[in-house]
N, C-alpha and C positions, 0 to 999 in steps of 0.2 A: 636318460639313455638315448643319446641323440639321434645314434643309427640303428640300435632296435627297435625303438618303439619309436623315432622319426621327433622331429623340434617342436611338433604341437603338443606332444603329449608332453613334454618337459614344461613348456609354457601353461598346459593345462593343470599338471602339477601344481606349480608353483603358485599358478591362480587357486585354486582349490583350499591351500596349505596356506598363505596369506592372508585369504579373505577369512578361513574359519578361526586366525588368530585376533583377528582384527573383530571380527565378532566376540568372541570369547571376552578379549580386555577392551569390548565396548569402547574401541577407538576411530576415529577416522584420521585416513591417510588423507595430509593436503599435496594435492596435486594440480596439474597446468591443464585437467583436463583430457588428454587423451588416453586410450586405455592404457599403450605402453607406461608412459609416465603413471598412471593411479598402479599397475601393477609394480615396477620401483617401488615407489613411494610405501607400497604395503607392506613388500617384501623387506625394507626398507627400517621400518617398524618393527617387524618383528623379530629381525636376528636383532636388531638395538635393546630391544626387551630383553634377549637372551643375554647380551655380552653389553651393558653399558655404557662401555668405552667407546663402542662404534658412534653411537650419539654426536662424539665429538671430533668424531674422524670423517662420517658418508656427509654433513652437512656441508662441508668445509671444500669438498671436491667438487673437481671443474671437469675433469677426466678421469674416466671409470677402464680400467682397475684403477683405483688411487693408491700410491705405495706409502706405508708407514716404515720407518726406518729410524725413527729414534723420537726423544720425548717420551710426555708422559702414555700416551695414544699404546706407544710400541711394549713400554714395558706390562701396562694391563692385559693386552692381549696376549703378549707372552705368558705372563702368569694364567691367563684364562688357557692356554693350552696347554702349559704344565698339569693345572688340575683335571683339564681334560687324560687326557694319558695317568694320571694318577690315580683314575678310577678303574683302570681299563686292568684286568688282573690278567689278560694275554697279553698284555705289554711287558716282553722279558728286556727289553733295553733302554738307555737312556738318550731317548731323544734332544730334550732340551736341557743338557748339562750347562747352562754357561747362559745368563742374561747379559752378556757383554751387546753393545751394538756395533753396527758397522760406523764405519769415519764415512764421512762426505764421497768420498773417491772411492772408498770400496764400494758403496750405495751406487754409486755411477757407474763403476763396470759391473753390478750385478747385474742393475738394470737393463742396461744397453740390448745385450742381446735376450731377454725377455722382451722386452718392445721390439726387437726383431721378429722376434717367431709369432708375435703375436701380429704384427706387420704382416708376416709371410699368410697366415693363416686368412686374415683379413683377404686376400687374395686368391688363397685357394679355397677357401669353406669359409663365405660370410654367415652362415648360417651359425657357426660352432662359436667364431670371432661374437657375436652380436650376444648370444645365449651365457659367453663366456663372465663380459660384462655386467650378463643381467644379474646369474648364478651368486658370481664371486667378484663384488665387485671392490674387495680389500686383497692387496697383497702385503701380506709381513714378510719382512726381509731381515733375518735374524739368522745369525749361525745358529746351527741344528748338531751340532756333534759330529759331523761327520756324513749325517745320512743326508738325502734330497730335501724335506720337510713333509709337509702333510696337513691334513683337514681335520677334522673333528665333527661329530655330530654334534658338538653341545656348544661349537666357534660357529655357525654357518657364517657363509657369505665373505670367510675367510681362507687365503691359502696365505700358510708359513711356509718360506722358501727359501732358499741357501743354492741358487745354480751354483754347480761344479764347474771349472774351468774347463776342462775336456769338452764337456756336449756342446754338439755342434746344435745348429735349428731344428733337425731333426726330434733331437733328443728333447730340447725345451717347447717344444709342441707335442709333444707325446706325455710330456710330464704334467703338463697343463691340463690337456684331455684325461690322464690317471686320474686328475686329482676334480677335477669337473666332476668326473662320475660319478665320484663318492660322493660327490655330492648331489646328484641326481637320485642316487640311492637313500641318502637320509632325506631327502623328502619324499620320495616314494612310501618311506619306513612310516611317517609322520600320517602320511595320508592313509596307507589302506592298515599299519600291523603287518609284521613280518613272520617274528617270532614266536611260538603258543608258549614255549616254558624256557626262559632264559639259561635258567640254572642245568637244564639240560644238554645244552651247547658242549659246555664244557667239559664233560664226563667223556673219559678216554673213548670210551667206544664210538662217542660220535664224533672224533677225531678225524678230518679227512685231510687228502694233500692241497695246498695250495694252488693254485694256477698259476701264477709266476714265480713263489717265493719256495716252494716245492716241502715246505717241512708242514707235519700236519699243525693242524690250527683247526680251532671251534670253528661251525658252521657258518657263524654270522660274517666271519673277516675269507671264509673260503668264498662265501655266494658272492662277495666284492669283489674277489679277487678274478674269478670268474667272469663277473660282467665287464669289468673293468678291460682282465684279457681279449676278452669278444669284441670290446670296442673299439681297440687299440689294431686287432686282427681286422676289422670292417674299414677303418680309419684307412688302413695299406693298402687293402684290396679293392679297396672304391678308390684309391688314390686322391685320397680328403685330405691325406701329409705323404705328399710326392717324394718318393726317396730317391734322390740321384745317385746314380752308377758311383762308384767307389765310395759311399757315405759307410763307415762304419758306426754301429751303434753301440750306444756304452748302460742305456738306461735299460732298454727292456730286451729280451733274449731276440735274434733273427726269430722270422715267421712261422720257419717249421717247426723248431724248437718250441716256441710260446702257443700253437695248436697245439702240439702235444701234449703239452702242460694243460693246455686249459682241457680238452678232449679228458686225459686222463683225468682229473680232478672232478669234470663233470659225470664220470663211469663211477668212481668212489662216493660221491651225493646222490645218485638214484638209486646205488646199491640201500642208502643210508630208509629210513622209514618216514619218509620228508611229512606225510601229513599227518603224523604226530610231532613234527619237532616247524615246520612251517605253515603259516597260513597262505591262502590260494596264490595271492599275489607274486610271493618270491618264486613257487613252485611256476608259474606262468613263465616267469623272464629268464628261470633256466631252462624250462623249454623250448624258449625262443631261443636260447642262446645255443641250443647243442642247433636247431634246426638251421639258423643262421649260419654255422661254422658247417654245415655240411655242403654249403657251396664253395667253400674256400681250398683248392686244392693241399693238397700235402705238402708239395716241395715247392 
């Protein structure tokens, strides 16, 4: 959570959640020595533990994000998020209908303007640029059905992506920051425990509204959706993704609208009885988050 809790505690995370893997499967990460490099290298190890196929992808890389786009690399991971979404029983849609890959040329104009915005960002937030690399340092590039793509807790270190023609820089640094978070949040989840009874999530009553996507959803995909809105809302108003005079947006709602959403969404969660359905941690970062959005004007 880069702008709530600031880039050291992301980095402290990820130290924290690496090293106790690295203990656990009594491994050592080989590294050049310095601490960024031994923290890679851990982090490194352990989404590879998680997803195999990485093994054969993060070694091979000379520049981070490195893109997979066909081969055998692209179809395991594909399959690794098929079954990811496969477990997930609030998944009403079909994200990855189609293991087809892109041609060479399409892979080239996906690209293009993803290394723009990640260009752009490199100059306006080295901070977000550096973390981004460290976070997520695979991009899958696979048609999604239709939707933008997405992360997974059980892929770290992965974003599936499909840019749409329309978004401008705007939009594909906003998408990137969406999908960061989540993954700030599944190591957060890894390190402190979020949820006290999973199976309770899901029961209507604990049903709230979403913060972007406004239909109600289980607890665990509303508290994302939330931080996610908070960061994307901090993002504009520290001007950390500069929006120029006539930019229209295609991915996430204008600012007053997406306050709203998250504001209301965050009012429907404290109504909810959080510290029987939350442990302390998550209940901390929606506090932070309503306290954070209360500098952020309305219009």
């Amino acid at each position: 959570m880069i702008s709530l809790k600031g880039p050291q505690s992301v980095v402290e995370t990820l130290y924290v959640v690496s090293s106790a893997h690295a203990v656990k499967t009594n491994q050592t990460a080989a590294t050049g020595g310095d601490a960024l490099a031994s923290l890679r290298a851990s982090y490194h190890l352990m989404i590879s533990d998680m997803q195999p196929v990485l093994r054969d992808v993060l070694p091979c890389a000379t520049v981070l994000p490195v893109a997979v786009g066909a081969g055998e690399s692209h179809t395991g991971l594909v399959k690794a998020f098929i079954g990811s979404v496969a477990g997930e029983d609030s998944v009403d849609y079909d994200i990855f209908a189609r293991l087809q890959e892109h041609s060479e040329e399409e892979l080239r104009l996906k690209r293009l303007p993803v290394e723009a915005a990640l260009a752009e960002a490199e100059r306006s937030w080295p901070e977000f640029r550096s973390l981004y690399e460290l976070l997520v340092p695979v991009l899958l590039y696979a048609p999604d059905g239709g939707l933008a793509g997405g992360t997974a807790s059980t892929v770290l270190g992965v974003l599936w992506l499909d840019p749409k023609e329309h978004w401008n820089t705007v939009d594909i640094q906003e998408f990137l920051l969406h999908e960061f978070i989540h993954h700030t949040l599944f190591l957060e989840e890894r390190r402190f425990g979020f949820y006290k009874n999973m199976g309770l999530l899901v029961e209507d009553r604990y049903l709230t509204r979403s913060a972007i996507r406004q239909d109600r959803r289980p607890l665990d995909k509303v508290l994302h959706s939330i931080v996610v809105g908070t960061e994307v809302l901090l993002a504009r108003h520290e001007k950390r993704i500069p929006h120029r005079e006539g930019v229209e947006l295609s991915l996430h709602p204008e600012s007053g609208e997406l306050l709203q959403g998250v504001l209301t969404s965050l009012d429907e969660v404290f109504a909810l009885p959080l510290t029987e359905l939350l442990r302390p941690r998550p209940i901390e970062i929606l506090e932070l988050c309503r306290e954070r959005l209360a500098a952020i004007p309305a219009s």
